[in-house]
C-alpha positions as CSV (number, residue, x, y, z in Angstrom):
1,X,0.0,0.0,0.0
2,X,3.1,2.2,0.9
3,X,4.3,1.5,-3.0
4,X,1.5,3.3,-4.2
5,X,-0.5,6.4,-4.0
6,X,-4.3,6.7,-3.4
7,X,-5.1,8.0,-6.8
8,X,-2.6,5.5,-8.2
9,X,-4.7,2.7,-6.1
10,X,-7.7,4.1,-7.5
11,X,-6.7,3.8,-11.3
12,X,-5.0,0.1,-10.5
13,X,-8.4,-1.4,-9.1
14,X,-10.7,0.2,-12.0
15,X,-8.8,-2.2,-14.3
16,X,-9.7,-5.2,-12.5
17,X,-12.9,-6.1,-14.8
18,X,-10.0,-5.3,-17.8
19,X,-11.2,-7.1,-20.9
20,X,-8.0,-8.2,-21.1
21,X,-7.0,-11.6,-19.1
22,X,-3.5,-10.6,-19.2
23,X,-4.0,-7.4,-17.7
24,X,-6.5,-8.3,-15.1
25,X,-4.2,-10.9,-14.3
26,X,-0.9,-8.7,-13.6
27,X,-3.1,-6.1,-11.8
28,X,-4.2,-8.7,-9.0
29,X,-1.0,-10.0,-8.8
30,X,-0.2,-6.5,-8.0
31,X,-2.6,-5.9,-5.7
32,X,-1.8,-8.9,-3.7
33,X,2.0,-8.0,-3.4
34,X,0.6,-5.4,-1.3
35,X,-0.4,-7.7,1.4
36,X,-3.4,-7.7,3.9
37,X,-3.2,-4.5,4.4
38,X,-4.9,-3.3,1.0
39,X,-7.9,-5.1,2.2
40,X,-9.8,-1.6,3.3
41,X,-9.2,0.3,0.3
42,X,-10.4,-2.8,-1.4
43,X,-13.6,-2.9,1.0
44,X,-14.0,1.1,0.1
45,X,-13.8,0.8,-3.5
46,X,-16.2,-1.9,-3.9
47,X,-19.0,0.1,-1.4
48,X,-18.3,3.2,-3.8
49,X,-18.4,1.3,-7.2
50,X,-21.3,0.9,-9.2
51,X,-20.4,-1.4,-11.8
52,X,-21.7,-5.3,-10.1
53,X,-18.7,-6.7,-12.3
54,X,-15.9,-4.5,-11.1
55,X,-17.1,-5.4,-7.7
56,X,-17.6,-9.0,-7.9
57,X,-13.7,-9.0,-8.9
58,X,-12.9,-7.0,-5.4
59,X,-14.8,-9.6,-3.9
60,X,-13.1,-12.1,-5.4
61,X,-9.9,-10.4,-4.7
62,X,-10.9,-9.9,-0.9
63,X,-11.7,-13.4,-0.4
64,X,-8.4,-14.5,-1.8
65,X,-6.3,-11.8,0.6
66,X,-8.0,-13.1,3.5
67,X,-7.8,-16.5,2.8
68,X,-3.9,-16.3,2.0
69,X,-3.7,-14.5,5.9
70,X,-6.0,-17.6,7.3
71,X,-3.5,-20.2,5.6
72,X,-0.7,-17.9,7.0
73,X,-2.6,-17.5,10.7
74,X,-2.9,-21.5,10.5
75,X,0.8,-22.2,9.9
76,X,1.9,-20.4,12.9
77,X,-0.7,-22.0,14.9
78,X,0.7,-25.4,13.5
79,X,4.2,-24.0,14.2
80,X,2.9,-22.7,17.7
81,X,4.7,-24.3,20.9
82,X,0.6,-24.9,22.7
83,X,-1.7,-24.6,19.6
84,X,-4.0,-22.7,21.9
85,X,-7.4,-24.6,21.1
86,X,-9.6,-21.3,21.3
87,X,-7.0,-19.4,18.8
88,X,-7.0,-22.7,16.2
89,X,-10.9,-22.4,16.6
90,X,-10.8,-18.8,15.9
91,X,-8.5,-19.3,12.7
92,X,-10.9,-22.3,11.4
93,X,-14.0,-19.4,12.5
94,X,-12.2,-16.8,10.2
95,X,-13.4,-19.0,7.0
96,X,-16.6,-17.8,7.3
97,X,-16.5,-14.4,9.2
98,X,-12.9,-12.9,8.5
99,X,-13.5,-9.7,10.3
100,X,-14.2,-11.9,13.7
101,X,-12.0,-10.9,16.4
102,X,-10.3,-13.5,18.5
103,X,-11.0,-11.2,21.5
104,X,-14.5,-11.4,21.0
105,X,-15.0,-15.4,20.8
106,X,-12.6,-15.1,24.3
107,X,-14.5,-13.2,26.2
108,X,-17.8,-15.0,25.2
109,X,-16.3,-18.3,26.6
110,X,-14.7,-16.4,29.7
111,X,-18.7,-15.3,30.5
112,X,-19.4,-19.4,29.8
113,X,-16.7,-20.8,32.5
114,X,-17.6,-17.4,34.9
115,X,-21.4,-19.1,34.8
116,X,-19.8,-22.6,35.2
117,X,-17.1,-21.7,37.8
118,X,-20.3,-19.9,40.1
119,X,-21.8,-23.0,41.0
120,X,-18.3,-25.0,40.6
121,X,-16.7,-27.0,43.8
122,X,-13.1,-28.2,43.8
123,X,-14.0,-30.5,46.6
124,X,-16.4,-32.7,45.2
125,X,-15.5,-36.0,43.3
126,X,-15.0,-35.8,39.5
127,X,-18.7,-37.2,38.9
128,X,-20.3,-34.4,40.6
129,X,-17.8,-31.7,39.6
130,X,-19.1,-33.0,35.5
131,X,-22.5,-33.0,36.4
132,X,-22.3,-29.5,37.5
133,X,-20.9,-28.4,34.3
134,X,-23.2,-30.4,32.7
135,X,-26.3,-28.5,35.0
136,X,-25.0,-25.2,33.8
137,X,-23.8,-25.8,30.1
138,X,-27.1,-27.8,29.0
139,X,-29.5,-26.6,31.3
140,X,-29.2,-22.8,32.3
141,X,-27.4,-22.0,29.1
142,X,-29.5,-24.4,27.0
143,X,-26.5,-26.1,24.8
144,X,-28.0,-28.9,22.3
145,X,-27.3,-30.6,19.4
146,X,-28.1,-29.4,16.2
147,X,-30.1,-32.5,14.9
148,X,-32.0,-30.6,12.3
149,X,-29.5,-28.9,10.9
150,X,-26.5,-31.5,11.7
151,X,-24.6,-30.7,8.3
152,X,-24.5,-27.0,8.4
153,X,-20.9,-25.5,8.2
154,X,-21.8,-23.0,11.6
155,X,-21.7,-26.1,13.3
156,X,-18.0,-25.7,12.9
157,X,-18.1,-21.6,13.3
158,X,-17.9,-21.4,17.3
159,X,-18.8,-18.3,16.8
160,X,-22.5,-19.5,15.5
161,X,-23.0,-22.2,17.8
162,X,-21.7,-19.8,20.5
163,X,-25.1,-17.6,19.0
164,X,-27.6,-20.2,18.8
165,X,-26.4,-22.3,21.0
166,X,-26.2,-25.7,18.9
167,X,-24.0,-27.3,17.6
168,X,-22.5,-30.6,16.5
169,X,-20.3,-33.6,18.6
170,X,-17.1,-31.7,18.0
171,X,-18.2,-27.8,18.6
172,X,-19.9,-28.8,21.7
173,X,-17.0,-31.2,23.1
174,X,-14.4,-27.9,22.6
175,X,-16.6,-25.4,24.6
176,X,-16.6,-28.1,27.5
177,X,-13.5,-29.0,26.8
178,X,-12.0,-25.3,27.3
179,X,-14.2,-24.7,30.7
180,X,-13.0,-27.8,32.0
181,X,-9.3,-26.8,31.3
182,X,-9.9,-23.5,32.7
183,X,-11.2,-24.6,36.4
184,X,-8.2,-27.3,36.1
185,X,-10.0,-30.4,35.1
186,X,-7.4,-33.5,33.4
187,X,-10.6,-33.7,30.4
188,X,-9.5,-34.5,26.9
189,X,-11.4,-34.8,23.6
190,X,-11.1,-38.3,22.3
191,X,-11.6,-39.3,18.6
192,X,-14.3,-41.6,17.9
193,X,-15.4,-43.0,14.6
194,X,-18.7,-41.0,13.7
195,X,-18.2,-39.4,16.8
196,X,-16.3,-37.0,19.2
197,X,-16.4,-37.3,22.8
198,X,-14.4,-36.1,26.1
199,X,-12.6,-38.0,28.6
200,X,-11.8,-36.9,32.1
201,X,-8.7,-39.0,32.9
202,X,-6.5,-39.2,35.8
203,X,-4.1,-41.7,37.8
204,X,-7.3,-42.7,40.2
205,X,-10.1,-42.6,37.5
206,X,-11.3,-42.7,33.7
207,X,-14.4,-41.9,32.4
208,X,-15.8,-40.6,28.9
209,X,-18.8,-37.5,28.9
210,X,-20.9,-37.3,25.4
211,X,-21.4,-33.3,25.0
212,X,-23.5,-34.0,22.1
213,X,-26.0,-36.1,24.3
214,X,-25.9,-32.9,27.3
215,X,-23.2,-34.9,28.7
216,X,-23.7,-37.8,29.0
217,X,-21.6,-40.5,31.8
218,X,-20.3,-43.4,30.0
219,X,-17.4,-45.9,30.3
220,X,-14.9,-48.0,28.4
221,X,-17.1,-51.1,27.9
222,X,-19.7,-48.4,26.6
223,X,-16.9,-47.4,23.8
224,X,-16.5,-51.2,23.0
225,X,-19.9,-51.9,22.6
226,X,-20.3,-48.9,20.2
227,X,-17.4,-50.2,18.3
228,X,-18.9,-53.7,17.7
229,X,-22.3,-52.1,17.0
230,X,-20.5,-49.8,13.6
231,X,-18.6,-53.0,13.4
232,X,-15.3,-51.6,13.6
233,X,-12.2,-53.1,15.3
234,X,-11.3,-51.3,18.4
235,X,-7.7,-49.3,18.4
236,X,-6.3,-47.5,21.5
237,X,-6.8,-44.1,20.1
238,X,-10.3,-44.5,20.6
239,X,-10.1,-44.7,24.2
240,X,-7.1,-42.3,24.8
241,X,-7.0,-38.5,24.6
242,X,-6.3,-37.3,21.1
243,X,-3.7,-33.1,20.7
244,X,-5.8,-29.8,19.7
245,X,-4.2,-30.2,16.4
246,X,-6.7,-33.4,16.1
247,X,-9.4,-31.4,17.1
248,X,-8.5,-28.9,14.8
249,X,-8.3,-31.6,11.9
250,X,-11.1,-33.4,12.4
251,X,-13.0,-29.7,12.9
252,X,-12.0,-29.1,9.3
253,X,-12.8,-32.5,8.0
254,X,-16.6,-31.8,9.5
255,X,-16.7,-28.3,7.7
256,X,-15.5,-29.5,3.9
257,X,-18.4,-32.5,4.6
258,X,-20.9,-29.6,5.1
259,X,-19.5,-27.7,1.9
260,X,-19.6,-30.9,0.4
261,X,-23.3,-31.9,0.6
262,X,-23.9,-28.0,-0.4
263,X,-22.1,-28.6,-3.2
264,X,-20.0,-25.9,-2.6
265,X,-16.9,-27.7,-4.7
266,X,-14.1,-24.3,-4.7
267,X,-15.1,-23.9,-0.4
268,X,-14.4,-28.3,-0.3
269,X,-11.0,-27.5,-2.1
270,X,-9.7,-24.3,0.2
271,X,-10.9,-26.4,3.2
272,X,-8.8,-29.3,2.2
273,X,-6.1,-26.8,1.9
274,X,-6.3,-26.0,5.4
275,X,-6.2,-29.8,6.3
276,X,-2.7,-30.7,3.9
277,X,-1.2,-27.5,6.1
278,X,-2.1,-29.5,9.2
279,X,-1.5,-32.6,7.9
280,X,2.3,-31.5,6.8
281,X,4.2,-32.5,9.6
């Protein structure tokens, strides 16, 4: 943006709907060499445009900016020493709303875990310390699964579910999952075929909490007889906690199925993008 001047800008993004491939091309390739940045002159010229095809090529320009800086956000989370679960949620949450602030989707969950921590004891055995988050999260806040709509892609924005409170297996396993961590719990998400689940897990005791069922008590026997019931052989990893880059994955994987039975083909393709950048470790 520094390279050029406002008027210059001006001239360089009127030639965007050039009949000429060759130009058009050259002139995004400009534009993006100026880097994220140029994204609110872009936003400004499209508002003040009249011409539908000059500003369908700023949107399409604007979508490619902000994907490049999601792709960019998700290799340092990748590359992160933690992978902070609520900042790979965020980036994944970015997709669909790229102006969402990560302080925003923060302090919503801090106002979750305050409502949780309220009527939370650190004295009571791990049973009742679940079934109290289980009061507060499906109960007073009203968390359920999204049967009707168990495909859509805000399933996987935790900003939506966050709004309407629904969600799928996965969403609602991370917002228990990051209260429990907060108030110091040893609960981990565990990968299931078909579907995700939480274990709490520690030296004296192992149990596994469905989210998606408003939480649900079950045991290891329980996992083995779902197994035999899909028919699948059981492997340790479906009893043992799986990393937040898994989450992450498997988060992804849910959202290119939900752009897949839209039919959304060139949103299946950037999400699968996102997955090989996780996937190349």
């Amino acid at each position: 943006m520094n390279e050029l001047t406002p008027s210059e800008m001006i001239a360089l993004v009127s030639l965007l709907d050039d009949p000429d491939q060759e130009v058009k091309s050259h002139v995004r390739d400009k534009i993006i060499s100026l880097g994220y940045g140029v994204i609110p002159f872009l936003e400004l010229r499209w508002e003040s445009s009249f011409n539908p095809e000059l500003q369908k090529e700023i949107e399409d320009l604007v979508h490619d900016l902000q994907f490049s800086l999601l792709k960019d956000r998700l290799k340092d989370w990748r590359d992160s020493e933690d992978r902070d679960l609520l900042t790979g949620l965020w980036i994944i949450n970015t997709y669909q709303y790229p102006d969402l602030e990560f302080e925003k989707l923060n302090a919503e969950m801090h106002q979750i875990y305050f409502e949780v921590w309220t009527s939370f004891k650190n004295d009571l055995q791990p049973y009742d310390q679940i079934r109290i988050i289980n009061n507060v999260l499906f109960n007073t806040l009203r968390f359920s699964a999204n049967t009707k709509n168990f495909h859509s892609p805000g399933n996987s924005m935790l900003s939506t579910v966050l709004d309407t409170k629904k969600g799928n297996p996965i969403s609602l396993c991370a917002i228990y999952l990051l209260v429990a961590k907060k108030l110091g719990l040893p609960v981990y998400g565990v990968n299931l075929p078909n579907l995700f689940v939480l274990t709490y897990k520690s030296s004296d005791i192992t149990f596994y909490i469905n989210a998606f069922n408003k939480g649900l008590i079950f045991s290891r026997q329980d996992i083995y007889n779902y197994l035999e019931h899909l028919k699948i052989e059981p492997r340790e990893e479906f009893f043992e906690p799986c990393s937040y880059l898994e989450i992450i994955l498997r988060s992804l994987r849910n959202l290119a199925h939900s752009f897949e039975k839209l039919g959304e083909a060139s949103k299946v393709a950037e999400i699968k993008e996102l997955i090989a950048i996780l996937s190349d470790q």
